[in-house]
N, C-alpha and C positions, 0 to 999 in steps of 0.2 A: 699710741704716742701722744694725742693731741690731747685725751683727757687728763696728762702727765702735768701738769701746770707749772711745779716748780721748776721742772725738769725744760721743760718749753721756753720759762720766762731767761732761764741760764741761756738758752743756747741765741735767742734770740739778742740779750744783752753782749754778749760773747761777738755776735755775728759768726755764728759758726754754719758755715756753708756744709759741711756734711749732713745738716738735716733738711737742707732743702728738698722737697718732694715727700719729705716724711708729714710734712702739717706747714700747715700757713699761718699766718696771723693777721685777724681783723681787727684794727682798729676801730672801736666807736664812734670816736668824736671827729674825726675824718673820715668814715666812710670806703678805706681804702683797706685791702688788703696785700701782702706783702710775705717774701719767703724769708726764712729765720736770717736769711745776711745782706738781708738790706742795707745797703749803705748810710742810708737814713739814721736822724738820731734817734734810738728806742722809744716808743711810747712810754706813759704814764705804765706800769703794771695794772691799775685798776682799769687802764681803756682797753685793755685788749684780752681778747677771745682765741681761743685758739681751734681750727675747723681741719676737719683731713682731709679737703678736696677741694680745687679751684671753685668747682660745681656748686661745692656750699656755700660757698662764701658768695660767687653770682647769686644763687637762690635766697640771699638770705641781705642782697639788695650791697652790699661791698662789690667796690670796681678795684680795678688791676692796677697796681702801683706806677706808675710812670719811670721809677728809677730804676727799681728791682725787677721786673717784668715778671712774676711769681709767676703766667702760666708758660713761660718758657725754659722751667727748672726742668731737672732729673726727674723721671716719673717715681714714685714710692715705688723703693724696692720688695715691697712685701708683695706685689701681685708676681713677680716670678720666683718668689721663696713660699710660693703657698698654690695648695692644690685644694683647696676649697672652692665652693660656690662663689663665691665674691669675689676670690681672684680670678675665676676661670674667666668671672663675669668681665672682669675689668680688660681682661688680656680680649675680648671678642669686642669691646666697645673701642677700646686702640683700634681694634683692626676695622671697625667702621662697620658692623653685623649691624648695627641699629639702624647706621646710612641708609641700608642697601636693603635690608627685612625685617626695620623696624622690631619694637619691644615683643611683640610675639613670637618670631621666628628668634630674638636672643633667647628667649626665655624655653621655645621647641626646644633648642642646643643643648639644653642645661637640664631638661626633665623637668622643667617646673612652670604653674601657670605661670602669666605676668602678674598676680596681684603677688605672690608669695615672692618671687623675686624682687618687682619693688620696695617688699617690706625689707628681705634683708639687706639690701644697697641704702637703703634709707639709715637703719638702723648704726651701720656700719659708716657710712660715709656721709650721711648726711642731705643726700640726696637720690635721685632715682635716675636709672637707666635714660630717660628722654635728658635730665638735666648734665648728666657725663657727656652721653654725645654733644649735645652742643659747647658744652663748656671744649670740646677738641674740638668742635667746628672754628669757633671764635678764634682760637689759637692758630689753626691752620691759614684760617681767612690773613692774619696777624702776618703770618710767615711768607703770603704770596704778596701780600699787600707792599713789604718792607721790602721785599728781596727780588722782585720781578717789574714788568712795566706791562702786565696783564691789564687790560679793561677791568673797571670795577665788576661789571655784568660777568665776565668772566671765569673771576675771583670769586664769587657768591657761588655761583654752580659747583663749579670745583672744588668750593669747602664743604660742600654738602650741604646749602639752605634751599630752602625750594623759591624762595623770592628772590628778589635784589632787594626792596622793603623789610625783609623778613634780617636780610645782612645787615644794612644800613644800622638799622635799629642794635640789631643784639652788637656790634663792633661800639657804637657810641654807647651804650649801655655797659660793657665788661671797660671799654678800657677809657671811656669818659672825650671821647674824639671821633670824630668821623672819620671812615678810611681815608679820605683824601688830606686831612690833617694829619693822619698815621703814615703816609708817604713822606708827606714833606717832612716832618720829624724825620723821618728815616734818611732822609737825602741830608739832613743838614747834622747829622752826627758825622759826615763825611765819609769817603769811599769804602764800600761793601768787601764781600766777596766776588772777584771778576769773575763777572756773566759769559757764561759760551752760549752764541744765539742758539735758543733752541731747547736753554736745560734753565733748572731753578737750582741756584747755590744757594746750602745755608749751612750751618754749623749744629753738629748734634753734639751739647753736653753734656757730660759725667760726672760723678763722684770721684776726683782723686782719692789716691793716688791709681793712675793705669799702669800698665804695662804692655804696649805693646808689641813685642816680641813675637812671644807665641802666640795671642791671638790675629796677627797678622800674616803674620811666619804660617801656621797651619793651614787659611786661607791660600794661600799663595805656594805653599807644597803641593797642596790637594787640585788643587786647579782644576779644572776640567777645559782641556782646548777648545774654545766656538763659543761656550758657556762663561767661562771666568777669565782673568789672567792678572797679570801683576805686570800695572806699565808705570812710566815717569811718576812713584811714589805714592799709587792709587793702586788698590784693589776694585775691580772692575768686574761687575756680571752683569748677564740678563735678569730680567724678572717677570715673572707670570703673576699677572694682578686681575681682578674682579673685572677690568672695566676696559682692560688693553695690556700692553706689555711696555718694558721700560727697560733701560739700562742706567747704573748707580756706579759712582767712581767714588769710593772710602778713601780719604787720607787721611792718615794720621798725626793730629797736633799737639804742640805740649797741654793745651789748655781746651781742646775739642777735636772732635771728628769732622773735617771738613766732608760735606756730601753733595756729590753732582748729579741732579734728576733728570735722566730727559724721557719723557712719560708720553706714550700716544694719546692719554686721555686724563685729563689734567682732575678728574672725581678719583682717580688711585693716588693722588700724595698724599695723605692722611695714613692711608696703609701702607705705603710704601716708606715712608719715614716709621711707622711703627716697626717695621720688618728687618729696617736695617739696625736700629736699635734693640731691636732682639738678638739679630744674627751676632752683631759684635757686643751682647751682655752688657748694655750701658747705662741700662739703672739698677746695677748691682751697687750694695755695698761694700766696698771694700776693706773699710774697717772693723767691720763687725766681722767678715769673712778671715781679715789677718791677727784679730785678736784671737779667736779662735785657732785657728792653726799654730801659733805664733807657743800657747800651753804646751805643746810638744817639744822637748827641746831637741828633740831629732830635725825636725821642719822649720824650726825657728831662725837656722840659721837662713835658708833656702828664701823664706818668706822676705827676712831682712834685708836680704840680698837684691831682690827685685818685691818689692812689694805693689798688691794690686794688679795681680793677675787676674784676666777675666776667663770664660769659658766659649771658645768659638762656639756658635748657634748655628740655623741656618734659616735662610727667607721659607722654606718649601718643607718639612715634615718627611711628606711621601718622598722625594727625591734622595732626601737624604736616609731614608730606610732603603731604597735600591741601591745608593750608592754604598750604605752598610754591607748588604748582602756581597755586591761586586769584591768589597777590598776581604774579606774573610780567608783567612790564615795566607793571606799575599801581602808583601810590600806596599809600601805608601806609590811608587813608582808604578806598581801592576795594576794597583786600582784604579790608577787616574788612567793606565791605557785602557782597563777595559771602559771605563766611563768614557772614554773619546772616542772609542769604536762605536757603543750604544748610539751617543750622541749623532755622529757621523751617518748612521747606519735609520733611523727613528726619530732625533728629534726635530723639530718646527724649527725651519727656518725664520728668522726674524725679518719681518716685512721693509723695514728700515734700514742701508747700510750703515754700517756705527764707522763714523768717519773720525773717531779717534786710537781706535783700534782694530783687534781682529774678531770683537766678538759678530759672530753668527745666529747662534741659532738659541732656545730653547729648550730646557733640559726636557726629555721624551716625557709627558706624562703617564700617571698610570693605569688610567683611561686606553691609552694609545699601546700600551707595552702590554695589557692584556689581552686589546685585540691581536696580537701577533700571535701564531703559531708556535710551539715548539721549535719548528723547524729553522723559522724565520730567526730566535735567538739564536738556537747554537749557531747558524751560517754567521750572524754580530760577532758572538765570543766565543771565544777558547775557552771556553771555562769547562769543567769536570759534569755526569750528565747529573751529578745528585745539586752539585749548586745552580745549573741552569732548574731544575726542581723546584726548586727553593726558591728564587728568584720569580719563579711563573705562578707561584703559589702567593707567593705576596704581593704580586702585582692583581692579583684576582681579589684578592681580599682588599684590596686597598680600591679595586675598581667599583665592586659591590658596596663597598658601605659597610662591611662587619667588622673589616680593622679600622675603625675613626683616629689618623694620629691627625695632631693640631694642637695649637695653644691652645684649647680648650677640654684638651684631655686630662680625663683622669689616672693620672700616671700608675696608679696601682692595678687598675681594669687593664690600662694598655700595653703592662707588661705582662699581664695573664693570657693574654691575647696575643700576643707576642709568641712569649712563652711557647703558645698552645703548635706553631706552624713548625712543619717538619725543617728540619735546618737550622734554626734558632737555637742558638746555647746561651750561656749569660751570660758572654762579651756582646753579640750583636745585640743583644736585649738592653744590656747595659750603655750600648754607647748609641744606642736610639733614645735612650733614654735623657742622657745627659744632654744630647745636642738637635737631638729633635722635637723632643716634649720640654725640654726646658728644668728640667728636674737638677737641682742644686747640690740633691745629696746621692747621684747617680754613681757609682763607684764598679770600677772592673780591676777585681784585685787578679785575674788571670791573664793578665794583657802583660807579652813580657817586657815591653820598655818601665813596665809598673814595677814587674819583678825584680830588674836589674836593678833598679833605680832605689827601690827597698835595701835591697842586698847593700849597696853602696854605701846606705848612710846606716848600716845598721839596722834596720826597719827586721820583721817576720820579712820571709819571703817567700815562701807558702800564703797561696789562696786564703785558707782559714786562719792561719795567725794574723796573716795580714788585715785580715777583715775584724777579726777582734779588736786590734790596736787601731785601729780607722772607727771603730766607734767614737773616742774621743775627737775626733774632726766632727761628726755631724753638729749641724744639719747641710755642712759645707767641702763634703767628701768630693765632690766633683773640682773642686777649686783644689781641693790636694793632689785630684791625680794630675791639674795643669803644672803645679809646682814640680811632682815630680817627673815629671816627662821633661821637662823644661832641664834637667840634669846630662840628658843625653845631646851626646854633638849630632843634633839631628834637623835637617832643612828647616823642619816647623818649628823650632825654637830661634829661628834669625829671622830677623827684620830686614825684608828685599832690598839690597841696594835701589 
């Protein structure tokens, strides 16, 4: 996009906020850079440059706009529409891999040395692995800084610098102010998001238009008691993070995702805001996703109807491949019992009572669900002995290390792999797919709310015809089958009172 010039220089004149996150623009003759809907009045055409990453534009000696706040945009939605190296790369440096094992254990993850991988992040982006992570340190630093009343010392640790010197500098370096200057700026825009002692409020946003319905609807069907729920307008769970555990309160707004963190160990909000923006699909595009569906005119109307649907995700991979196996050819209602009996029965109780609700515990891991016995499952669930099978098979695989699911999977191995395990047909492979790896063009034409929902409007409603006419939706089949599930009078398609 960013080598697009004429194409950049429109959207930036424009101020068209759907490209924020897709490329920045650096001004010359100021020094600043800024995302394409800066309020500001356009540069000169000949001042400006156009870069695809906060990263470059630090590295390349441009600070952060003061109006526009370009490293607080939507992240480019091409790192979860792509399953290449560079995206896998990008989605492990969200999550803070570089933090925590540095550029050679990102680089172990990926198969490749670190010089080979620096070359293609550089090529690509304009920068290298060491210059991504800190460009999200600087940001996170940005976010406690503004929204909390942390000690600066504090605030450095937690964003992942190894100094307060090492903070101090890079804060006055990207955004042209010292954090204590970046406070008070903060205080004198006037009152925030209300603090509950103990958590960090901030606001995650998106590319309009959203919708959400069913992505909050499905959340809030699927529940798991101890683990999730749905209270006063928040989606609520536990979290199992790198450095402690936490619990997260989603609301829904017309203009952001309000989010409540209260974290035991304040070096996981960097992951733990990548996570929730994963889970609720928030640097998707939506336009590109409804122009595309929108060429059907069977779907067109569906799209128009509610446009900017997203694809619930989830914080955890493994969990939500158990909870796959759990709900298979049973109700939305059976699956969420047996995932409460698991819970109930296996997982971690949460060291912290959550005094705003009734979450408990820790969804079991799978670590913890392969040391159990046979014996010990079937006594948890009711389930048939070929799916307890299936269940104990995957839990081993997943314990060992041969099934690798994560943002950093390569979705075509991991459904081979998948594939390969006794029990697996190509709905559970499919909707591991879509909602645990992240895969946008994930489709299960054998799923029968898919079926109906076909029938209805006309659509094949067979498997194979269905999959034929769904070629015209890629590379955004997973975003059709939210539209059409979304036709059915079904819990996950309403928004919780």
């Amino acid at each position: 996009m960013h080598t697009d010039t004429e194409r950049c220089v429109r959207a930036v004149q424009s101020k068209d906020a759907r490209f924020d996150g897709w490329f920045f623009t650096a001004v010359r003759t100021t020094g600043i850079y800024c995302r394409p809907s800066c309020p500001a009045v356009p540069p000169k055409v000949e001042n400006m440059t156009f870069l695809p990453s906060a990263a470059a534009c630090q590295q390349s000696g441009y600070r952060a706009c003061k109006r526009c706040r370009p490293d607080a945009s939507p992240g480019s939605p091409e790192w979860n529409a792509r399953a290449d190296t560079v995206a896998r790369a990008m989605r492990l440096i969200q999550d803070g891999v570089v933090d925590r094992e540095g550029v050679p254990g990102l680089a172990a993850k990926l198969g490749y040395s670190s010089r080979q991988l620096e070359r293609q992040l550089l090529a690509e982006l304009g920068a290298g692995p060491l210059a991504l992570a800190r460009a999200q340190r600087a940001q996170t630093a940005r976010l406690l800084i503004e929204t909390s009343a942390l000690p600066m010392g504090d605030i450095a640790f937690a964003s992942g610098f190894s100094s307060i010197r090492t903070f101090n500098d890079t804060v006055r370096e990207v955004f042209a102010l010292a954090p204590s200057e970046l406070r008070v700026r903060a205080a004198g825009r006037g009152p925030g998001t209300a603090q509950v002692p103990g958590t960090i409020s901030l606001r995650l946003p998106f590319r309009a238009p959203l919708t959400p319905d069913n992505l909050f609807g499905h959340l809030a069907a699927t529940a798991v008691p101890g683990v999730e729920e749905w209270r006063a307008g928040s989606y609520r769970r536990t979290l199992r993070l790198p450095y402690g555990t936490g619990v997260v309160a989603l609301t829904p707004q017309p203009d952001h995702i309000g989010c409540r963190l209260a974290l035991t160990d304040l070096r996981d909000l960097t992951i733990a805001i990548s996570r929730c923006r994963r889970l609720l699909d928030l640097d998707a595009d939506p336009e590109a996703v409804d122009e595309q569906l929108r060429a059907d005119p069977l779907l067109a109307p569906l799209v128009d109807k509610a446009p900017g649907r997203r694809v619930p995700r989830t914080v955890d991979a493994e969990e939500f491949a158990v909870r796959a196996v759990l709900g298979q050819q049973v109700s939305t209602a059976a699956a969420r019992t047996h995932a409460a009996r698991l819970v109930a029965a296996h997982g971690e109780p949460v060291t912290d009572p959550d005094p705003e609700g009734g979450l408990t515990h820790l969804f079991p891991s799978s670590r913890a669900l392969a040391g159990l016995g046979p014996e010990s499952l079937a006594q948890s669930l009711a389930l048939p002995r070929s799916r307890r099978d299936t269940l104990s098979t995957l839990v081993a695989a997943l314990a060992d290390g041969s099934l690798p699911l994560g943002i950093d999977s390569d979705w075509e191995a991991a459904r081979a792999r998948l594939g390969a395990l006794p029990g697996f047909g190509p709905w559970t492979t499919e909707i591991i797919a879509m909602r645990a790896l992240g895969d946008p063009d994930a489709f299960i034409p054998a799923d029968l709310g898919i079926r109906r929902a076909a029938k209805g409007l006309g659509l094949p409603s067979t498997p194979a015809a269905l999959t034929a006419r769904a070629a015209h939706w890629r590379p955004w089949r997973a975003y059709a089958v939210q539209y059409l599930w979304a036709t059915e009078d079904h819990a996950i398609n309403v928004l919780p009172a």
